[in-house]
C-alpha positions, 0 to 999 in steps of 0.5 A: 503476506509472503514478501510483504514488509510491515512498517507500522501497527497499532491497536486503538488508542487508550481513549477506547476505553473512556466510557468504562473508566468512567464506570469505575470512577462511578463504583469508586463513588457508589463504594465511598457513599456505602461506607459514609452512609449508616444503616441499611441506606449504607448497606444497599449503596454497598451492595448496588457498589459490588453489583456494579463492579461485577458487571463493569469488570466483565464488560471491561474485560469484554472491551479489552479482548476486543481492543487486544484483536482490533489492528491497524497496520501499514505494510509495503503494499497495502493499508490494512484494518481487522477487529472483531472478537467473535465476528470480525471484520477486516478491510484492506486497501493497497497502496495503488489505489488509495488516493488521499489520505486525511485525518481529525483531530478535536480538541481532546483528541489533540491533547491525547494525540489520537483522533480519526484517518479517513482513506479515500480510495478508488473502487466500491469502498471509496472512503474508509474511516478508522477510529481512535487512531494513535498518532494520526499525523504520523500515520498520514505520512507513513502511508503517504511515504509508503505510497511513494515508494510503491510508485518508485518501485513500480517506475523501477519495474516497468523500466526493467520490463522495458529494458528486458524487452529491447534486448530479448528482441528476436533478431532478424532472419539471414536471408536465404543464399538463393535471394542474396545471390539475385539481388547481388547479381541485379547490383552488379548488373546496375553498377556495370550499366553506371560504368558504361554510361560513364557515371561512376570512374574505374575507381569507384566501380571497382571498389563497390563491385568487390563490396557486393561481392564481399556480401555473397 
């Protein structure tokens, strides 16, 4: 998206495609019993051989389109999930609302260093799942490196925000001359009763009746 940065992407680990390695290690099997076998048990263990590689080379060509549109990313504001050759399907999380992040990893999982992300986030997904993650661990502290950034970044904001506003303050009008005048005036008026009344010397009513002359 315009001004969105990405930090990481990655299709599914290699692991996705377990089951049709396990196929082709299947035909690999069909293939070397058709050639130690004799007669028509050989041949038909060949062809069986053939008929099986066909369909496991287009399923796996199948699977290999649908890893190749599988994506996983993290950019500066959001986590973001698609797949799906003929249907997709895509999920997108921003960062101000996820709220933990876990990941799993078994045995195997551990060995091949993939394994499973789970987000939980606030809204109506609560909780996203992403498999066959490649380096969970590290996909973890990206987001949570990301999220704290964001956060950062938002601090940052509000505090310009802020700033913005105290000095874009609308200053306080000029009272009109007429009113200035009365108050003036009235001043003047209590300043000449405290001299009469002998509170304040000659020194100090002179100074303060040019202070509010000096405001007219």
């Amino acid at each position: 998206m315009p001004g969105e940065r990405l930090v990481l992407q990655s299709h599914p680990h290699w692991w996705y495609f377990w089951k049709y390695v396990a196929a082709a290690l299947v035909v690999l099997v069909l293939f070397v019993l058709g050639f130690w076998a004799d007669g028509g048990l050989g041949s038909f263990t060949l062809w069986l051989a053939l008929a099986a590689l066909l369909v496991v080379a287009v399923a796996t060509g199948l699977q290999f389109l649908q890893w190749r549109t599988t994506s996983f990313a993290i950019t500066d504001k959001r986590v973001a999930y698609q797949s799906g050759l003929v249907s997709r399907r895509g999920v997108s999380i921003p960062l101000n609302r996820v709220n933990n992040v876990n990941f799993h990893q078994g045995v195997i999982a551990r060995m091949l260093n993939n394994g499973t992300v789970t987000i939980e986030s606030a809204g109506e997904t609560g909780e996203s799942v992403f498999s066959n993650i490649p380096e969970p661990q590290r996909v973890r502290q990206v987001i949570f490196s990301q999220l704290e950034a964001y956060e950062r970044g938002d601090s940052e904001r509000d505090a310009e925000a802020i700033a913005s506003a105290l000095h874009s303050t609308t200053p306080t009008p000029t009272p009109p001359a007429t009113t200035q005048g009365a108050e003036a005036h009235e001043r003047l008026s209590q300043l000449e009763k405290l001299r009469e009344q002998g509170l304040v010397t000659a020194e100090e009513y002179a100074a303060k009746r040019s202070e509010i002359l000096d405001q007219l």
